[in-house]
C-alpha beads as a LAMMPS data file, in Angstrom:
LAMMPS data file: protein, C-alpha beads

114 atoms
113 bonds

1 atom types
1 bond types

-500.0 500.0 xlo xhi
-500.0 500.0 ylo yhi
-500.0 500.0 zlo zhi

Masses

1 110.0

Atoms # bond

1 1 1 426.132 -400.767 152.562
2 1 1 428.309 -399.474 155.339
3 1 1 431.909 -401.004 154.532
4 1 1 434.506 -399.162 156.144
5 1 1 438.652 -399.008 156.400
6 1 1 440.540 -400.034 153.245
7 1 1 439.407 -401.126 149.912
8 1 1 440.077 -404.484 149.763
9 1 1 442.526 -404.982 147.134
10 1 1 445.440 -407.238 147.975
11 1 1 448.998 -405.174 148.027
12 1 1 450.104 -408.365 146.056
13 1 1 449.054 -411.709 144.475
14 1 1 449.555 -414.318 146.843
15 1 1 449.461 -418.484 146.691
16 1 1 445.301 -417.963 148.022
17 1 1 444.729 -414.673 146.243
18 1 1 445.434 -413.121 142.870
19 1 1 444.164 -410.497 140.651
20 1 1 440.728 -411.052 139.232
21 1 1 441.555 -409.895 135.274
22 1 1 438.094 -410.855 134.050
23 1 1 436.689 -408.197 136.633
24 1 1 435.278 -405.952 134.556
25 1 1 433.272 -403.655 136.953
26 1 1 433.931 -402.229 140.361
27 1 1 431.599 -400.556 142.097
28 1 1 431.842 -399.721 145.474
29 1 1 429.936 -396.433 146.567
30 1 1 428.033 -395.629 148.941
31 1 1 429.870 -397.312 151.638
32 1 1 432.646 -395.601 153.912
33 1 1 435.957 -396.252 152.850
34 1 1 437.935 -394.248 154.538
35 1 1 441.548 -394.997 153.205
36 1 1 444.044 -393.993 149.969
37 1 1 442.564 -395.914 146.646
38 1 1 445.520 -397.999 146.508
39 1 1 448.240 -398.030 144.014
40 1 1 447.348 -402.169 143.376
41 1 1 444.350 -401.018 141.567
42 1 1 446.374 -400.779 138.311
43 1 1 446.345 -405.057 138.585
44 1 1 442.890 -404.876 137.479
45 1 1 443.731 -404.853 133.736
46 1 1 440.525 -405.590 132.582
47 1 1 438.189 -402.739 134.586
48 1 1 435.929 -401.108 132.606
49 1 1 433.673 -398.967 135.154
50 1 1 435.638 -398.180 138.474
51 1 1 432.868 -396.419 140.848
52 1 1 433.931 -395.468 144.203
53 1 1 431.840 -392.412 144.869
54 1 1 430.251 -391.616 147.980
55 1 1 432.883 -392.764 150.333
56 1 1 435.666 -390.754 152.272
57 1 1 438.522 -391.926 150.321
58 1 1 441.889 -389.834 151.385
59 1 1 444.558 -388.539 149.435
60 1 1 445.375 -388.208 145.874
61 1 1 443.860 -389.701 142.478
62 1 1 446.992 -392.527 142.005
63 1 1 448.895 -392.148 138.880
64 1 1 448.543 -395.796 138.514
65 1 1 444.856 -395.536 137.374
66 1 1 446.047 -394.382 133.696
67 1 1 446.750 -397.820 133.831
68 1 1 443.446 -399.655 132.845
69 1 1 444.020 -398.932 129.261
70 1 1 440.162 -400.506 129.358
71 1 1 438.643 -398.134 131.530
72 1 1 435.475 -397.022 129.846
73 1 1 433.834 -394.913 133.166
74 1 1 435.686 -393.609 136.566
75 1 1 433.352 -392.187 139.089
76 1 1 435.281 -390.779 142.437
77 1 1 432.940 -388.153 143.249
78 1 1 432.124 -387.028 146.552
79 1 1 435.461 -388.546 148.427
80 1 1 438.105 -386.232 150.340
81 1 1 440.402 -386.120 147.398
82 1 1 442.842 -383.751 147.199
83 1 1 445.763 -382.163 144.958
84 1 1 445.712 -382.293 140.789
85 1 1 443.684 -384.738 138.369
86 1 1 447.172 -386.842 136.974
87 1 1 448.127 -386.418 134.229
88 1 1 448.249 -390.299 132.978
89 1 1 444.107 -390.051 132.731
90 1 1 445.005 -388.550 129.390
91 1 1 446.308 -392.367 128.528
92 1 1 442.982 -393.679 129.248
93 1 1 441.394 -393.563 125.681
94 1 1 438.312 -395.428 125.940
95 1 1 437.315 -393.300 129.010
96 1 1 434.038 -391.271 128.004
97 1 1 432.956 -390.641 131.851
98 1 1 434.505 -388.827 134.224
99 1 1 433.313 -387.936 137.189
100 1 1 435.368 -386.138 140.024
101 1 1 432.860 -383.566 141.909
102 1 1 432.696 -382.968 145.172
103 1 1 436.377 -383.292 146.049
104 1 1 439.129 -381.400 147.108
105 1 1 440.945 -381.235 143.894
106 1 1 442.878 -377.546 142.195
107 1 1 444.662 -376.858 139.660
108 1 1 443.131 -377.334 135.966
109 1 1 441.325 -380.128 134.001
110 1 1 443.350 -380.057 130.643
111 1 1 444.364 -383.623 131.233
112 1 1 440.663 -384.177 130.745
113 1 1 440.778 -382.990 126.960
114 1 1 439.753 -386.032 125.055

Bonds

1 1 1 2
2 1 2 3
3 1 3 4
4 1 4 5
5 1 5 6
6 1 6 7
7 1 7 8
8 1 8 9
9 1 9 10
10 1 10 11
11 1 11 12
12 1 12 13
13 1 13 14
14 1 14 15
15 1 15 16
16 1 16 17
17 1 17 18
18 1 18 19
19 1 19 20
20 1 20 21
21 1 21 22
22 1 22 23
23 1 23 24
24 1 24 25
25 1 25 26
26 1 26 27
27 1 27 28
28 1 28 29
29 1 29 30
30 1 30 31
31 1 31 32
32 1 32 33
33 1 33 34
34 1 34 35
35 1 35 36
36 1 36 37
37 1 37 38
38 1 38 39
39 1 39 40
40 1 40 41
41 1 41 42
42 1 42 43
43 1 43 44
44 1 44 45
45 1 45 46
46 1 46 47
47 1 47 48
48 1 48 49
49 1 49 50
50 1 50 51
51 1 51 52
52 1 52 53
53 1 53 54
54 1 54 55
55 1 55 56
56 1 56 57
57 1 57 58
58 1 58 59
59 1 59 60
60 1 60 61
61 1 61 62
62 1 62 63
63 1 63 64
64 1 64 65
65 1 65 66
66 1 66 67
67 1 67 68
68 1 68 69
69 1 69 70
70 1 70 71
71 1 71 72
72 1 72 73
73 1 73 74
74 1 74 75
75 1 75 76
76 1 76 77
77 1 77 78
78 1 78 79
79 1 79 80
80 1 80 81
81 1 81 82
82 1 82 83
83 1 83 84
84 1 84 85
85 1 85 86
86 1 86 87
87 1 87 88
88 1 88 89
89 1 89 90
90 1 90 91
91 1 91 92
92 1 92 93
93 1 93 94
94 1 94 95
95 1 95 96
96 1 96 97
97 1 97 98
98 1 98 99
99 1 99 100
100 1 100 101
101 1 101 102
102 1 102 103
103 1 103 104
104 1 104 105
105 1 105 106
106 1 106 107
107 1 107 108
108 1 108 109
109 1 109 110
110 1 110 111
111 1 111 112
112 1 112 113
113 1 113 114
């Protein structure tokens, strides 16, 4: 696909929108968002995979992703990410793949210690 701009999450649950808890698997690479992930993605409770590789996603991994207590995979290589891998990944304890290459990130990976 060739999806560009934001990733469509809403900033809010509205009367004609809410969040989908049964979603279970996001996968969105390959396309061209070019945009923050947004901080709403911590609504999706029940995400097990989120994969949004292969886009040109901006700005930092959110905090807010150490969140999805049920998060079993998180692929976000190959984005423009930038700064340090948060620290509230180390919440995540059913996380088994990780996969951040190809991305501006520093700093060390000791969150990462499972």
């Amino acid at each position: 696909n060739e999806f560009t701009g934001s990733i469509p999450l809403p900033s809010a649950p509205t009367q004609y929108s809410a969040y989908p808890e049964q979603l279970s698997r996001l996968i969105l690479g390959d396309n061209k968002f070019d945009s923050s992930i947004p901080k709403t993605i911590e609504k999706l409770e029940g995400l097990r995979e989120l994969m949004l590789d292969n886009n040109m996603l901006t700005g930092i991994i959110p905090t807010e992703l150490g969140k999805l207590k049920k998060l079993e995979l998180l692929s976000l290589s190959y984005n423009e990410l930038k700064d340090t891998i948060p620290s509230e990944l180390s919440n995540l304890t059913k996380l088994s793949k990780v996969f951040l290459h190809g991305n501006q990130l520093v700093g060390n990976a000791d969150v990462m210690n499972f």
